[in-house]
C-alpha positions in Angstrom: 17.2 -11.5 8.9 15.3 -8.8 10.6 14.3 -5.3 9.9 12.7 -5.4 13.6 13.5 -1.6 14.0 11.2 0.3 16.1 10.7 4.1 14.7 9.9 6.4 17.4 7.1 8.3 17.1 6.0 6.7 14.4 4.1 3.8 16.3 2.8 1.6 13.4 4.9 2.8 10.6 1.3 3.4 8.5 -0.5 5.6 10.3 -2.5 6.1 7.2 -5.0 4.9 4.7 -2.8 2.8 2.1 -0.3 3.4 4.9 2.8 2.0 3.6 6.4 2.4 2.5 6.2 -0.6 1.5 7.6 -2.5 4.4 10.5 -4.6 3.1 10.4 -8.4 3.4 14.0 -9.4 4.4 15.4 -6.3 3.3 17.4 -4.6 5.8 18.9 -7.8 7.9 22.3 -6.8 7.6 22.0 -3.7 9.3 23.9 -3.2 13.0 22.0 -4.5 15.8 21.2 -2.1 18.5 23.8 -3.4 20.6 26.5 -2.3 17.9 28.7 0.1 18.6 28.0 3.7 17.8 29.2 4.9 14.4 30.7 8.6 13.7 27.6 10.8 12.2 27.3 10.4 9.0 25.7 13.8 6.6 21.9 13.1 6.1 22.2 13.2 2.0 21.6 9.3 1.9 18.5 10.0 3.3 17.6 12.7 1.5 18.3 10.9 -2.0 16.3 7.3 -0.6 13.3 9.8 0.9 12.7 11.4 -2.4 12.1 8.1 -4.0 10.0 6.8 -1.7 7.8 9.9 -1.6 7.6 9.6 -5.5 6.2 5.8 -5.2 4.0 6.5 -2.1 2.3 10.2 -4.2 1.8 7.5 -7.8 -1.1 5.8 -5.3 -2.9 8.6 -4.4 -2.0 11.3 -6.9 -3.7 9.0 -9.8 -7.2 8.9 -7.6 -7.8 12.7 -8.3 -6.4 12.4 -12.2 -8.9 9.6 -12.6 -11.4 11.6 -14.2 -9.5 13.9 -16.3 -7.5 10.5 -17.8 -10.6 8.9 -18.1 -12.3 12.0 -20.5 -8.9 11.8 -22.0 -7.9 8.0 -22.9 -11.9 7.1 -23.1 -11.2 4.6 -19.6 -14.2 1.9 -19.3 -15.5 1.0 -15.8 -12.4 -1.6 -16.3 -9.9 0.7 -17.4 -10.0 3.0 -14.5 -10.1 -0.2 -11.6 -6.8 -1.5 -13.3 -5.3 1.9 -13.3 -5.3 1.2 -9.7 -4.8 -2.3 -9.5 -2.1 -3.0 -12.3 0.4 -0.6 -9.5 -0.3 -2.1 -6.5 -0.7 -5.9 -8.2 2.5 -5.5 -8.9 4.3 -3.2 -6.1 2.9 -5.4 -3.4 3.3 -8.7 -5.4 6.9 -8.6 -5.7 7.6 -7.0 -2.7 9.0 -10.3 -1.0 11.0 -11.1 -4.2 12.5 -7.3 -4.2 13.3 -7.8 -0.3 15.4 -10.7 -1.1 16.8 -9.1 -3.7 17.8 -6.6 -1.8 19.8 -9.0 0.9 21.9 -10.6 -2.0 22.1 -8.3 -4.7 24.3 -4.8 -4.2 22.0 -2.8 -2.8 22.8 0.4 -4.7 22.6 -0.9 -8.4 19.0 -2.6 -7.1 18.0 0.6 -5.7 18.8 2.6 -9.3 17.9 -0.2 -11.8 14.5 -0.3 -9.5 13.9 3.8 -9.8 15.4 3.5 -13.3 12.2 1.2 -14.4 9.7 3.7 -11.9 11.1 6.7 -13.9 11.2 5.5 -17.2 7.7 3.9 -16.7 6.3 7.1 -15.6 7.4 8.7 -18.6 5.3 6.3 -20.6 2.6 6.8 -18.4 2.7 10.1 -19.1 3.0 9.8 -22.7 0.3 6.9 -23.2 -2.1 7.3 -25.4 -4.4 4.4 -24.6 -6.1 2.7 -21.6 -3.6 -0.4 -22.6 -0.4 1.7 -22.8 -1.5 3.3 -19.3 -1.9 -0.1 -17.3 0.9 -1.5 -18.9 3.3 1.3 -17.8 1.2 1.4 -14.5 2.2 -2.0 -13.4 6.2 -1.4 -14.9 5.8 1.7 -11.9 4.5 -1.3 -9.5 7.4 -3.6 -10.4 10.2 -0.5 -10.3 9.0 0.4 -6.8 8.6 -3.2 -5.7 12.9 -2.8 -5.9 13.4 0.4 -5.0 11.2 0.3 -2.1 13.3 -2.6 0.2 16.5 -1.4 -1.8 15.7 2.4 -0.3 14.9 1.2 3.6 18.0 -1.0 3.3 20.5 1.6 2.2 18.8 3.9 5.0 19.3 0.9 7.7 23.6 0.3 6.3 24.2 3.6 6.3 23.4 5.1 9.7 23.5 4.0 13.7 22.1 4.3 16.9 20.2 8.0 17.4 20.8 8.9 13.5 19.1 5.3 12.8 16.3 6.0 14.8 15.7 9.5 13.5 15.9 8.3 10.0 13.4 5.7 10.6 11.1 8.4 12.2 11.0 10.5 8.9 10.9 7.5 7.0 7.5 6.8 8.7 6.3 10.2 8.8 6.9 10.9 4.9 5.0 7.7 3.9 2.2 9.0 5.9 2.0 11.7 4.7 1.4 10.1 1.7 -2.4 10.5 1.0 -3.0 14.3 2.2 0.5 15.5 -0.6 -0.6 13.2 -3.0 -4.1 14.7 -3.9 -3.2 17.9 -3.3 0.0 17.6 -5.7 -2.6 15.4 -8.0 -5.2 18.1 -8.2 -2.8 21.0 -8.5 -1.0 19.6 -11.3 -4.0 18.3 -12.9 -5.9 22.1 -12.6 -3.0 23.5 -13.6 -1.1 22.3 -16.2 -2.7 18.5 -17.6 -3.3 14.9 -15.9 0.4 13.7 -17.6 1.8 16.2 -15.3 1.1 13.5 -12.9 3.8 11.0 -13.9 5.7 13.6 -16.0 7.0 15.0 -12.7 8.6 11.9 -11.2 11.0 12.1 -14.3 13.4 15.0 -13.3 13.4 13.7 -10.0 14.4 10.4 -10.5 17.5 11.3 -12.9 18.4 13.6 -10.2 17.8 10.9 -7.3 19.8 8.1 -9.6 22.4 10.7 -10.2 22.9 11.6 -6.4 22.6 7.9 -5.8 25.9 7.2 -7.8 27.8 9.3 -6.2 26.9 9.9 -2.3 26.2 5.7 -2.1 29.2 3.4 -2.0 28.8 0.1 -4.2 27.8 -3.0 -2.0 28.3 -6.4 -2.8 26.6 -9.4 -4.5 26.1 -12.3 -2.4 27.6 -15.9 -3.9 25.4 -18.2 -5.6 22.6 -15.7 -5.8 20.4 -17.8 -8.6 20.2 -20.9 -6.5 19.0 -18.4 -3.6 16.5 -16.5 -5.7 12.6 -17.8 -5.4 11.9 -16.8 -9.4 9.1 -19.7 -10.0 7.5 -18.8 -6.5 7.5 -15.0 -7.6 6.2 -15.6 -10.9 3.5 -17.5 -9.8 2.2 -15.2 -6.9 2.2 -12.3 -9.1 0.7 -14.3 -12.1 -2.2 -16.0 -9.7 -2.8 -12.3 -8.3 -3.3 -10.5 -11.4 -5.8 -13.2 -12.6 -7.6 -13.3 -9.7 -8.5 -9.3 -9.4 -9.0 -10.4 -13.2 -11.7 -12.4 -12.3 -13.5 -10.8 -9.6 -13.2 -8.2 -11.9 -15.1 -10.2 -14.9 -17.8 -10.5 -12.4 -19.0 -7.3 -13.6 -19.6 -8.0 -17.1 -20.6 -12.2 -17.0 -21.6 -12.6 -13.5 -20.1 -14.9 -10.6 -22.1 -18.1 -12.1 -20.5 -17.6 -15.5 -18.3 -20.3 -17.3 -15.6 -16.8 -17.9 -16.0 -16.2 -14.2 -15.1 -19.6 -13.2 -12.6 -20.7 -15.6 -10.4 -17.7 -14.9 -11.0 -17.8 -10.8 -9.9 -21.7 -11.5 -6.7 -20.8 -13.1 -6.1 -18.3 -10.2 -6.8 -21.2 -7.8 -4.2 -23.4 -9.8 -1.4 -20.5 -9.8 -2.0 -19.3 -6.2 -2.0 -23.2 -5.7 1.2 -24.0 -7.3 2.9 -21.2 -5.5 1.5 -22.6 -2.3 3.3 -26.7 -3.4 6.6 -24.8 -4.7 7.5 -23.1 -1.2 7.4 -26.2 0.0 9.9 -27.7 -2.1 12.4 -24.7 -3.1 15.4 -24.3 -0.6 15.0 -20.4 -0.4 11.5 -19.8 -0.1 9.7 -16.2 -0.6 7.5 -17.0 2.1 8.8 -20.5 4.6 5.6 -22.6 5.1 6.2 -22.2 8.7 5.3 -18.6 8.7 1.8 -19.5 7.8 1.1 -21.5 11.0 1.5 -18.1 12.9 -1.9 -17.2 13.5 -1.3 -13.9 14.9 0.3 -12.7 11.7 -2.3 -14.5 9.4 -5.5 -13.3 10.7 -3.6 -9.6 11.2 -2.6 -9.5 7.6 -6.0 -10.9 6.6 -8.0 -8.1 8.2 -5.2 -5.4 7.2 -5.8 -6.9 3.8 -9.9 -5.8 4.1 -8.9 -2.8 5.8 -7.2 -1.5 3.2 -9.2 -2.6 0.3 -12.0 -0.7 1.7 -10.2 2.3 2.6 -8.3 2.4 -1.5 -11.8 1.6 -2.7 -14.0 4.5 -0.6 -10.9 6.8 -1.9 -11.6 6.0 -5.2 -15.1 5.9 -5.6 -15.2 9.3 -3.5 -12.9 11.0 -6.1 -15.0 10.1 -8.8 -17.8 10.8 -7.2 -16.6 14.4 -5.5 -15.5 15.4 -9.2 -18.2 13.6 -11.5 -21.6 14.4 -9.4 -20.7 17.3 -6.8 -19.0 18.8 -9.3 -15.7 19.5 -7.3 -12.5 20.7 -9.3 -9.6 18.3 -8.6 -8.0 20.7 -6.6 -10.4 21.3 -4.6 -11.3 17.2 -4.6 -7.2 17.4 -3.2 -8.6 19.8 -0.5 -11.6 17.9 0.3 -9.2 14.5 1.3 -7.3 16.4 3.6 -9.9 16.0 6.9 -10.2 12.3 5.5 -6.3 12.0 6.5 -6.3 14.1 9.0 -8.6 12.1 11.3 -6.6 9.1 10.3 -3.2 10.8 11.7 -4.5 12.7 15.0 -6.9 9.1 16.1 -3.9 6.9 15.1 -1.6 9.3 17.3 -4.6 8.9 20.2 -4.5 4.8 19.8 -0.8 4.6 20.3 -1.2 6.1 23.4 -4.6 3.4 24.3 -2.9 0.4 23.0 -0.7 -0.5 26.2 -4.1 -0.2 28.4 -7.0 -1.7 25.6 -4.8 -4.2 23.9 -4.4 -4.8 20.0 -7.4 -6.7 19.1 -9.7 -4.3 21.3 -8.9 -1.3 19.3 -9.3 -3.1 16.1 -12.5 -4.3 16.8 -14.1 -1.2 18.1 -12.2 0.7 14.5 -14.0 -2.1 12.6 -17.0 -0.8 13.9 -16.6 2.8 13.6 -15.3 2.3 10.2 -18.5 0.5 9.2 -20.8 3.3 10.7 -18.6 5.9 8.5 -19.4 3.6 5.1 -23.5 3.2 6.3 -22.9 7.1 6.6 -21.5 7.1 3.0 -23.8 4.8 1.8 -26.6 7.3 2.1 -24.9 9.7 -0.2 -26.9 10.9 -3.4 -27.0 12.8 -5.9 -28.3 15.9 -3.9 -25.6 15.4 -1.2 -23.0 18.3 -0.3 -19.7 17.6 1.2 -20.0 18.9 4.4 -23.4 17.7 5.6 -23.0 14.3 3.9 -19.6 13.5 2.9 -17.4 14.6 5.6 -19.5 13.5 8.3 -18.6 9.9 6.7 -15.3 10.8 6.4 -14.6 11.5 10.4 -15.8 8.2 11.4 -14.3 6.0 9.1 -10.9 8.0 9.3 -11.3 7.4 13.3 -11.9 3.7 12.8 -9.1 3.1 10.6 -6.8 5.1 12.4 -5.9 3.5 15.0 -7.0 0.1 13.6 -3.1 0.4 11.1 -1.5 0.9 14.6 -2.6 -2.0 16.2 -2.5 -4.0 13.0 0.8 -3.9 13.0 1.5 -4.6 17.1 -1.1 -8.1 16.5 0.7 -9.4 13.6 3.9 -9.0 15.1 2.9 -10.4 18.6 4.3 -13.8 17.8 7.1 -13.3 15.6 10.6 -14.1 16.6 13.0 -11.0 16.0 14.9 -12.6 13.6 11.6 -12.8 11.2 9.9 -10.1 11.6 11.3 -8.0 8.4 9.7 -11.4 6.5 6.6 -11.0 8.5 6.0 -7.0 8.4 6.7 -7.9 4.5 4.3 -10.0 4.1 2.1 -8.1 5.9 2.5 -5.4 3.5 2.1 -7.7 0.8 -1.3 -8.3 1.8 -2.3 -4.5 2.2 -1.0 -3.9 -1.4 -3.1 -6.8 -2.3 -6.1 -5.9 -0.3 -6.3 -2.7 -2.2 -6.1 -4.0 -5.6 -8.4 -6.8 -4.6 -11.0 -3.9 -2.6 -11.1 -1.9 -6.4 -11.5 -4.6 -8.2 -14.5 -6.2 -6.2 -16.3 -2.8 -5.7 -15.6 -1.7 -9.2 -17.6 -5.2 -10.2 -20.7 -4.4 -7.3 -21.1 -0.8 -8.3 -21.4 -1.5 -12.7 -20.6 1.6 -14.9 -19.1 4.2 -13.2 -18.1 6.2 -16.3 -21.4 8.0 -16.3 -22.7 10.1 -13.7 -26.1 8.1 -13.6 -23.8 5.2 -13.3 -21.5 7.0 -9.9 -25.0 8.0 -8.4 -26.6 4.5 -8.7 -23.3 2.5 -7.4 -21.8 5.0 -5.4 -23.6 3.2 -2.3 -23.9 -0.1 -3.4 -19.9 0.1 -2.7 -20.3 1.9 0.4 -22.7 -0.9 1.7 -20.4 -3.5 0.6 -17.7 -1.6 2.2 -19.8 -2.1 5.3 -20.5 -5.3 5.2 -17.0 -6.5 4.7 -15.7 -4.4 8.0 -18.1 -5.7 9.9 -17.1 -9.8 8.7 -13.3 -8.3 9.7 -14.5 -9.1 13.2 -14.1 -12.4 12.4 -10.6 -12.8 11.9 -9.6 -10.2 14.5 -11.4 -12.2 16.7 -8.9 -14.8 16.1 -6.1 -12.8 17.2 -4.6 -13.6 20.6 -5.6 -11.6 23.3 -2.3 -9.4 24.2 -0.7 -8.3 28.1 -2.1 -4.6 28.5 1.4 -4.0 30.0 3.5 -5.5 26.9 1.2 -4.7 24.0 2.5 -1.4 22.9 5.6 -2.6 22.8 7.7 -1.7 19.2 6.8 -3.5 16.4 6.3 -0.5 14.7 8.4 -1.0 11.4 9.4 2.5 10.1 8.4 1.3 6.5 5.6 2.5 6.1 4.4 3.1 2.4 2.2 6.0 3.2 -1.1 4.5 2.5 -3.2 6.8 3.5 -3.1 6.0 0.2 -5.2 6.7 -1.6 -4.2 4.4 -4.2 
């Protein structure tokens, strides 16, 4: 089934930091092929309704970052507490982003796409209204499992219900509203937080997605459920990625507290080998695999995915750290820590906008290279930061050249990992893709959190602050391993559209 749709103007379908509308895994393959005939125009409410629920799931990444500190005075968050904050969402957004894709292919797509914004509403309100680290996470990751359905539901509905030129428009907005992602969401996060209270954050989603759900019911016809939909459905496979995930960042993130030698550290990292294992032995066997063994012998789309994994966990990690840091030492207000992002995805947009227009002539694994560099030189930048720093002569300097690394880098990310993908694959491969950026951030947090120690304090942010930013560093540069696996692409076929208009908006800033 493919969602191999190219968006125009909207070359990677990520153009920024946690770029991502969630791309969906095999979500939109019934969807008229290009050769279809044209359909009459159709009134752009669909849209409308499926582009305001995506823009709440791509602003509950990087409206949180800027909250951090004021939820953390408020619920008493350890140096724990505020990594999983993060991590629970995306553990479990990008960890059943396969399942939800296939969920969206048998299931009718509209009751997927409500009962998926019904849990992402009703677990913002208890996000809103928690009243303990525990109750936060908890509702956290029920946000990450509501928009792992909505999310493939959404691009699906978007993909059935329009043709041709409308199709392609649709898709452009659809890529240009998740990337704008990172610059509304602090801004929105540090307005409402300055304003009115950090539950403002998640209280806000909850008008908007009765309204969405009601809208939903009545401008989206009712689809239909495939035949013998349990026999079709992966549940072990799913249960056991997302249970070998979240005990994995659980045991990079014990790292912190009992060290990497420790028995802790070991026996938990063991059980995650033994999940992550058994999912691995039970796609093998099931008839309807999430993820067909085959998939993994494509080396273009493994080594992509691998380094837009590290990519992205060192872009959601120098976001958060530089929240806390901007608000905790430099003493920025969070709407003015929302201000201070904005060059940060800014240089993202305008260099991945330059690349697009490079990657026919340099090739894919060129410009991710040379953006693994840059990116590096922007975290040594960082790295120097102290507790005397200002933001313009030492923050924002950093900013620019990691922004102009991982710019175009998500561009040609997504033209590598698709180089060697058959059509009829690629919305499984741009899912799984995805799946590996949602990962890479939750896995980025989680192993910075446990390199920097106690960033509660302000002693604590001054003393780890670049201890992440050199570890940042480092793991850019050992990027350049598996991009140098990548296979060298045609300079005259290379830019050609594998962009997937799916984009989650990552400039997150989860």
């Amino acid at each position: 089934m493919s969602t191999h749709t190219q968006s125009p103007g909207s070359p990677a379908g990520h153009p920024a930091g946690h770029p991502a509308g969630h791309p969906v895994g095999h979500a939109v393959g019934h969807a008229a092929g290009p050769g279809a005939a044209p359909e009459a125009r159709r009134p752009w409410t669909v849209l409308g309704l499926m582009l305001a629920a995506q823009f709440m799931v791509v602003l509950d990444v990087s409206v949180v970052n800027v909250a951090l500190p004021s939820i953390g005075a408020s619920l008493h968050l350890s140096s724990s507490d505020y990594q999983w904050a993060v991590s629970a969402y995306v553990l479990l957004s990008g960890g059943l982003l396969l399942f939800g894709g296939r969920l969206s292919d048998l299931l009718d797509r509209r009751a997927l796409f409500v009962a998926g914004l019904g849990l992402f509403t009703l677990a913002s309100l208890a996000s809103g209204l928690a009243g303990s680290a525990e109750a936060l996470i908890a509702a956290r990751a029920g946000q990450g499992a509501g928009a792992a359905a909505l999310t493939p539901a959404a691009l699906s509905i978007v993909m059935t219900s329009y043709a041709g030129r409308q199709r392609a428009t649709a898709l452009a907005v659809w890529g240009t509203v998740a990337s704008m992602g990172i610059a509304v969401g602090v801004l929105l996060g540090g307005l409402l937080t300055s304003l009115l209270d950090w539950r403002a954050v998640f209280f806000v989603n909850v008008p908007i997605g009765v309204a969405v759900i009601a809208g939903t019911l009545r401008a989206v016809p009712r689809g239909a459920t495939a035949a013998d939909v349990r026999r079709r459905l992966d549940l072990p496979g799913a249960a056991t990625l997302v249970a070998g995930l979240v005990t994995l960042v659980y045991g990079v993130e014990t790292t912190r507290t009992h060290g990497w030698a420790s028995a802790t550290t070991v026996t938990v990292l063991a059980v995650a080998g033994v999940l992550l294992g058994s999912f691995a032995l039970l796609e093998r066997r099931t008839p309807s695999p999430l993820v067909p063994p085959r998939v993994w012998r494509v080396r273009s789309l493994v080594s992509a995915s691998t380094v837009m994994a590290g990519v992205t966990g060192a872009v959601v990690g120098a976001i958060f750290f530089t929240s806390l840091f901007l608000q905790q030492v430099l003493g920025s207000s969070p709407v003015v820590t929302g201000l201070q992002f904005l060059p940060l995805a800014a240089f993202i947009t305008v260099f991945a906008a330059i690349a697009s227009h490079l990657l026919p002539r340099l090739g894919a694994r060129v410009l991710i290279a040379v953006g693994l560099l840059v990116s590096a030189a922007g975290a040594v930048v960082l790295a120097q930061v102290d507790a005397e720093a200002t933001y313009l002569a030492d923050v924002l300097p950093g900013f620019a050249l990691l922004g102009a690394g991982v710019g175009p880098m998500f561009v040609a990310i997504s033209v590598a990992a698709m180089s060697q993908v058959p059509d009829e694959e690629s919305g499984l491969a741009s899912g799984l893709m995805m799946t590996g950026h949602e990962v890479g951030a939750a896995l980025g947090v989680a192993t910075l959190t446990a390199v920097a120690g106690d960033i509660t304090t302000r002693a604590g942010l001054v003393a780890g602050y670049p201890d992440a930013f050199w570890c940042i560093a480092a793991g850019l540069v050992a990027l350049l391993v598996p991009a140098m696996l990548l296979p060298r692409h045609d300079p005259a076929t290379a830019g050609h559209g594998h962009g997937h208009g799916h984009g989650h908006g990552h400039g997150h800033g989860h």
